[in-house]
Every structure is written in structure tokens, then in C-alpha cells.
N, C-alpha and C positions, 0 to 999 in steps of 0.2 A: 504494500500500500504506500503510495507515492507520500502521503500527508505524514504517514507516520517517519519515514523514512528525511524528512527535513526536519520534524521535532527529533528527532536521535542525536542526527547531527546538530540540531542547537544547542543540545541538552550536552552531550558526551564530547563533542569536538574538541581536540586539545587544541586546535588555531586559537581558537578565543580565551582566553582565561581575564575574567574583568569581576567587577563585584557583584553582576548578574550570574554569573556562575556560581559564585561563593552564597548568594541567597538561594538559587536552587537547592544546593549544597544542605544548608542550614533546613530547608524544608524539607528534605527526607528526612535530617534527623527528628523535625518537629514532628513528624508522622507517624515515625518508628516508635519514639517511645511513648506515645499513649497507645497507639496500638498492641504493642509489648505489654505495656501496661493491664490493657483489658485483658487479655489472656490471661496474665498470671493471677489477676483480682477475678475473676472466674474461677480457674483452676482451685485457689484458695480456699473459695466459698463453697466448690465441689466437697474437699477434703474437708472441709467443716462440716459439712451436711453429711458425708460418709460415717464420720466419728461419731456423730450425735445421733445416726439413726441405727447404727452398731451398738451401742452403748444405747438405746431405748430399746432396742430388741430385747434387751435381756428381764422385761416383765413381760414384752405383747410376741406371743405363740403364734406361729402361722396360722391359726386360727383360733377363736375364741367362741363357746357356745353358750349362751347366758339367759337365765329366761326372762321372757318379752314381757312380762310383769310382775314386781315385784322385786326384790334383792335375791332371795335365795330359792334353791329348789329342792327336790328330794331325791337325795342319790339313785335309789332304787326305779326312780321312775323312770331311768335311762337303761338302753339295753346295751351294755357295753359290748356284750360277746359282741352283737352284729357291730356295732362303732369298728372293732378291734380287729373283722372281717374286710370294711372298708378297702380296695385298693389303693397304698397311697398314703393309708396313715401309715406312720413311723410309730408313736406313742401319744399317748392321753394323759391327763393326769387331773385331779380335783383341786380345786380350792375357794378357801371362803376368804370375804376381804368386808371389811367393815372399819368405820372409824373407833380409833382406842386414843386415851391419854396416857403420854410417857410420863415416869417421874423417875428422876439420878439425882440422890444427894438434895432435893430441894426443888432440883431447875426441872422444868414438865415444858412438855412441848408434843402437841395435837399430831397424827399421824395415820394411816391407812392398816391397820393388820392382815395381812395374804394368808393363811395358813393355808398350806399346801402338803401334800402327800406326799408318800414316799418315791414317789415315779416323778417330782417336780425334775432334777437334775437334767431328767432322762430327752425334758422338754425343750430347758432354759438351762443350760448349762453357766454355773455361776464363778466356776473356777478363775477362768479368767479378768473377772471383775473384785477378787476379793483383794483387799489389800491386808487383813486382817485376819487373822483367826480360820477356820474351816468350814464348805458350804456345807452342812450339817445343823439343820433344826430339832433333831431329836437322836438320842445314841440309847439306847431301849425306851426306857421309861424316865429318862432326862429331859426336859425339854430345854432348849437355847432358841438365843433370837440372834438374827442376823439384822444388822439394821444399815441405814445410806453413813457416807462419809460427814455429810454434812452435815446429818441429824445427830452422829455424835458427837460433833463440833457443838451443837447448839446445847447439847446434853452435857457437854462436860467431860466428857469421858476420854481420856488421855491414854489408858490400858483396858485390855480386856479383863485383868489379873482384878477379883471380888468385885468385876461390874455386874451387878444385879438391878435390871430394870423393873420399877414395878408397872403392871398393864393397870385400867381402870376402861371398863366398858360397860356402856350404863344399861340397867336390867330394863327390859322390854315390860309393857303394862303396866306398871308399879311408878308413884313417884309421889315423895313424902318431905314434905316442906323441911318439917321437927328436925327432919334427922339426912340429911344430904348425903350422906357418909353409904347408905342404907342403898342409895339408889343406884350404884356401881357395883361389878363384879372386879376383885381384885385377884392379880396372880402376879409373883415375883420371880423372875424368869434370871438366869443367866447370859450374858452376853457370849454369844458364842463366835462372832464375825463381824467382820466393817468391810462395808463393797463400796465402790465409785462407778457408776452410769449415769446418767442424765441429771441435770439438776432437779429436777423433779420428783423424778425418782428416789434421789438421795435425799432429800427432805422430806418426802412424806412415806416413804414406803419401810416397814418392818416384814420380814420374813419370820413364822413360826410354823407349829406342827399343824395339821387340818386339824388334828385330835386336841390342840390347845383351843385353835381358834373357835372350834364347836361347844366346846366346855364355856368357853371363856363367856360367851354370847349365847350360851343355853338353847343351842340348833343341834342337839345330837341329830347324824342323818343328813345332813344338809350341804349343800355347797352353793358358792355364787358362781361358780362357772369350771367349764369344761375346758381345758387348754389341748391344742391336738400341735405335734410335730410331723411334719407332713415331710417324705422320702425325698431325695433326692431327683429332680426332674419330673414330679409328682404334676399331674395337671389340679391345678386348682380350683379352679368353675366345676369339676368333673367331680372331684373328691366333697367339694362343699355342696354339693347338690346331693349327693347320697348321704350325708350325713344329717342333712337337712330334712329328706326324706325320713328316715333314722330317726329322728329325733322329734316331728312333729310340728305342729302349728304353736306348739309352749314357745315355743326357743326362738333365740336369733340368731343367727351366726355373720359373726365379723373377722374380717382377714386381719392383717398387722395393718396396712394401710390404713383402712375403716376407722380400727382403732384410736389412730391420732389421725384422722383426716384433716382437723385443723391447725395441726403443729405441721404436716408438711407443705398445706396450702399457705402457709405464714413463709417458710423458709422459700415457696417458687416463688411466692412476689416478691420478697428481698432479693432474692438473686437477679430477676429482670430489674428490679427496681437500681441493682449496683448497676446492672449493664447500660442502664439508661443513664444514668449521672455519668458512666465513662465514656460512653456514645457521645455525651455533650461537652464535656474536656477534651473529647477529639474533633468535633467539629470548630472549636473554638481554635484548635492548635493548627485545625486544616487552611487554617485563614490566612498564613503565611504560605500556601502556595498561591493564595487569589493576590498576595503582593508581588511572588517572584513573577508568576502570568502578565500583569500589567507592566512593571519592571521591563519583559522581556517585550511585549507587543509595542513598547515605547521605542526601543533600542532598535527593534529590527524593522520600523515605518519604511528604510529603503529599500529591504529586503522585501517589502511587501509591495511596494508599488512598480520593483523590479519581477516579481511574477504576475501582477498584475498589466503590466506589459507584456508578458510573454504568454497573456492568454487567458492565466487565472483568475475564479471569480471568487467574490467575497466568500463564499460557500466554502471552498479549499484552501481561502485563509483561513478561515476559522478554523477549520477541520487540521488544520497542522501546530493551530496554538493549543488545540482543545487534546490534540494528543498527547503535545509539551506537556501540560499540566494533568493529564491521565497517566504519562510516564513516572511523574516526579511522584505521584501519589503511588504510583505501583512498585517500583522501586523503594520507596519509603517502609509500605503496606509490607512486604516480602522481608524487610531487614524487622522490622517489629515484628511477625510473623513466626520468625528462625528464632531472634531472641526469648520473646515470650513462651515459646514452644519447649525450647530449649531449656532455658529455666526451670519453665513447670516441669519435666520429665527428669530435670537432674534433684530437683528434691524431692520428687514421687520417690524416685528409687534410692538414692542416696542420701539424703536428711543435712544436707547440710548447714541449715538454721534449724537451731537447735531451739526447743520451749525454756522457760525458766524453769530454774526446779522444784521441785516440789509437786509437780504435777501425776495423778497416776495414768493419766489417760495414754498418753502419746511422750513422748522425748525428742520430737522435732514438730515441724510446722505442715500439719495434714495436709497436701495439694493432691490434687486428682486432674491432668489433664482428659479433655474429653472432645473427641473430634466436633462433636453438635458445636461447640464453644467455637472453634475456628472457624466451622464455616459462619457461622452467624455472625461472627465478629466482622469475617471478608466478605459479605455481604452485604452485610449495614454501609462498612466503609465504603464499598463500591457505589453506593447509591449517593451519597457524600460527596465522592469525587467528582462522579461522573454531574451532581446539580453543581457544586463548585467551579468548577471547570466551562462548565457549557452556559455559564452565569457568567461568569466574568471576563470570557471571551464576545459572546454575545453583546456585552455592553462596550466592553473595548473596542473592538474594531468593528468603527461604521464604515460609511460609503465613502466617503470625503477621504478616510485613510488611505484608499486604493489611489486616490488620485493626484 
């Protein structure tokens, strides 16, 4: 293409070297690095969104079966043999959850009770989130609590060594002005573990036996819901439709998704929401190619009315300024492109900004490149380029230049 082939030479010629080259110069750098930018502040927000929904998985089960009214239901009304037939389940497991008060030494602080079966591990595998002590709620007839990092921050509790929590969960029907004391169930539990997962989670969530939690809240028999681990490449619409089946009109069933629909649909608008704020730090930085453009359609007036003699019309001046300033952005786009790319995959794999310490999550800076992220990024840009460019050529060179 003849247009493009005079922007190459404008743009790359070693004949000219003038301060119109050295502003070209400067605007691929200015394009590079917000371009660069967006990628890596994408990437970033990916590996943040990875961590937080790794570390929430570890209460919400690939599926969750709870009934459609009321808190709790009755074990036996579920037919596990067929559940346990299901293609596709892995394992099941029970448990009840209800609000209790903590009390350590004085300091009480309000929290959710799970009490979960002996099959919970089998579900939610906890090992990897303990920082503390062992995933174990009961060792015969012992029972222990497992409670969040954070809740024992707020508790006080600096060792596991004579932490003994006391639960308080208030007696259902009953409630006696005289005597407040009357209207809770008390039980003083051992500290058995300290785990780190979501903030959420670690503030409000305590892990115990089903066999405590039923005592505790006078529901022998009963569970708030059914947790299922679904196989490996398991279909899922397939599996939750027979267990659904399975299970009745009582029940609902929710995926992990479902679960927190509103904690993920929170993190996809942040994430557009960064890419829009860095879409518009690069439109702002794209504006120094709409100076080196004008700069260049100033300097080269004789080279224009010298093709304008030889034939050409306004049409393929434009079309040779409008590629100048498509080259300088592409060029730019490509070096932003390699760097940001680069970047993100050298601290995916390699860590080399490390977190503060103290952390039990991670020991470097979560990033996750993700192809979607690049093209969207080289897409956006391109519409960018191509309105900046075809803008400020267009205004530049009228008629009167040709002549």
C-alpha cells in the first residue's frame, strides 16, 4: 500500500533526524506504558480474584443442598444411598450452621457455628488453610473448635495451649426476662485450630462437630444443609438435576457460584471498572500522538503539495498521515504489549515481588495473565487510535494545504 509505505518512510527514515522524530519517539513511549500498564493492573486483579475465590472455596462445596424453607431439615428425610449412586458425586457430607456467641477470657465476639460430620475433610479439604493446630473437630468423644485467623485476633487468643472457648446459643421457644442467663445453651469447647481464607470467612465462621452443633441448639437429627464434592470433569447441570430429582421439591440446590453470586458480580465490575479508569489514562497519554501528527502534517506542507502535483488527492494525503499516526500507535501498542505480557508471566511463574510478611495467604504478588485481557486491551486501543488519528488528520489537512 503506497500510503503506508510514505508514513514508514516518515516515521523510520534515518535522512531526517529533527525534533519531529524525537516527538514521534516520545509517543510510542507515551503508549507503551499505559498500555503495559493495563495489562499488568488486569493480570493483578486476575490473581487477586484467583486467591480470594480459592480461599472462599474452602466453606462453598461444588454444590450445596439446603431446604427451601426454613433453617434446618431432617437427616433421615434424604435418601443418601441413591444421592451416593448419583454419577459424578465424589462425596456428601452434613452440617448445621447457626449463629452462637464466643466468649475468651472476657472478650465475646458474635459468629456463625458449621458443625459438620465426619466426611466434612472429604468435601472441603482444610489442611491447606490451617495455620494452627489440626483440621480435626472431634478425636472420639473430645470435641475442638476450629475457628478464622481473624476471629482469634478479635478473641485474644495468642496460643492454642488452655484456649477454651465458651459457645452460648440461645434456647429456641423459651425466653425469661428475670433471668437472661436461662435463655442460652452453654458449652466450653477447646481450641483445636486457626485457619486463614477469606475475610469473611475468618470472622465469622467457627468449625465444630454436627454432634456439638445439634446438642448445642437442641436439633438432634437435623442439618442445615447437604455439601456434595463433585468428580473430576463431573458435568454439572447433569449431576444437579438428578440430585435435584433425588431430593424433591423440599430442597434447593446451589452451585459454589450461586453461593456468593454477589461477591463475584462485585469483583466483575471492579475489574471492568479498573479497565475503564486505565482505558482513560491511555486515551489521555494517546494525545501526544495527535501533537506529533500535527507537528509532522506542518513540516511536511511541501511534501504535500509536491504529491499533490504529481497527481494526488486530499484523500491519499490523509491516508499517508492517518497511517503515520496508526504506525506510531502500533508500534507503541506492541512495545506495551511485550512488556506488560512479559511482566505478568514473569511473576505468575517466578514471584518476584514478594508480599510483606506476615501474610499466610501467598508470599509474593498473585498475577494471572489471561489472553481475554490482551485482546480486549488491543482492541479498545485500536478503536483509540484509529478515532485519534482519523481526527486529527481530518482537521489538519484541508484543501488550501494541497495548494
Amino acid at each position: 500500500m503506497l500510503s503506508l509505505f510514505f508514513a514508514r518512510r516518515y516515521f523510520f527514515s534515518s535522512a531526517s533526524r529533527s525534533v519531529i522524530n524525537l516527538i514521534s519517539g516520545l509517543s510510542v513511549v507515551a503508549v507503551a506504558v499505559p498500555v503495559a500498564a493495563m495489562i499488568i493492573l488486569l493480570s493483578v486483579f486476575n490473581g487477586f480474584e484467583t486467591l480470594v475465590r480459592q480461599n472462599a472455596s474452602a466453606f462453598d462445596a461444588d454444590l450445596t443442598l439446603s431446604p427451601a424453607e426454613g433453617q434446618s431439615f431432617d437427616i433421615a428425610a434424604l435418601d443418601t444411598t441413591a444421592l451416593a449412586r448419583v454419577p459424578g458425586v465424589a462425596a456428601f457430607s452434613f452440617f448445621f450452621e447457626q449463629s452462637v456467641l464466643l466468649e475468651y477470657r472476657g472478650r465475646q465476639a458474635a459468629a456463625t457455628l458449621r458443625g459438620v460430620d465426619d466426611r466434612y475433610t472429604d468435601i472441603l479439604p482444610l489442611d491447606g488453610h490451617l495455620t494452627a493446630g489440626f483440621p480435626v473437630v472431634r478425636i472420639g468423644d473430645l470435641e475442638r473448635l476450629l475457628i478464622g485467623q481473624s476471629l482469634s485476633y478479635a478473641l485474644g487468643i495468642r496460643s492454642l495451649a488452655d484456649a477454651d472457648i465458651s459457645l452460648y446459643a440461645l434456647r429456641r421457644g423459651s425466653f425469661s426476662s428475670l433471668l437472661p442467663v436461662a435463655n442460652y445453651s452453654r458449652r466450653c469447647v477447646p481450641l483445636g485450630g486457626v485457619f486463614a481464607a477469606d475475610l469473611e470467612s475468618e470472622r465469622s465462621c467457627v468449625l465444630a462437630s454436627l454432634r456439638l452443633a445439634q446438642e448445642l441448639f437442641s436439633s438432634p437429627g437435623r442439618a442445615s444443609a447437604l455439601a456434595f464434592r463433585l468428580e473430576p470433569g463431573a458435568d454439572l447441570s447433569r449431576v444437579r438435576e438428578q440430585v435435584a430429582r433425588i431430593a424433591g421439591e423440599g430442597f434447593r440446590l446451589r452451585s459454589q457460584a450461586e453461593m456468593r453470586a454477589s461477591f463475584y458480580r462485585i469483583m466483575t465490575y471492579e475489574k471492568w471498572g479498573i479497565f475503564f479508569i486505565a482505558l482513560l489514562v491511555l486515551v489521555v497519554a494517546s494525545f501526544s500522538v495527535v501533537g506529533a501528527l500535527a507537528m509532522s502534517v506542518v513540516d511536511k506542507r511541501r511534501d504535500m503539495r509536491t504529491l499533490a502535483a504529481l497527481g494526488a488527492d486530499r484523500s491519499f494525503v490523509r491516508a499517508v498521515f492517518r497511517a503515520e499516526g496508526l504506525l506510531i500507535c502500533s508500534v507503541g501498542a506492541v512495545a506495551g504489549l511485550l512488556v506488560g505480557v512479559g511482566a505478568s508471566l514473569a511473576q505468575q511463574h517466578f514471584g518476584f515481588i514478594r508480599m510483606p510478611a506476615g501474610t499466610f495467604l501467598t508470599d509474593s504478588y498473585p498475577v494471572e495473565f489471561r489472553f481475554s485481557d490482551l485482546v480486549a486491551v488491543a482492541v479498545a486501543f485500536a478503536v483509540v487510535a484509529f478515532a485519534l488519528s482519523g481526527i486529527t488528520v481530518r482537521s489538519m489537512i484541508k484543501k488550501n494545504l494541497l495548494s
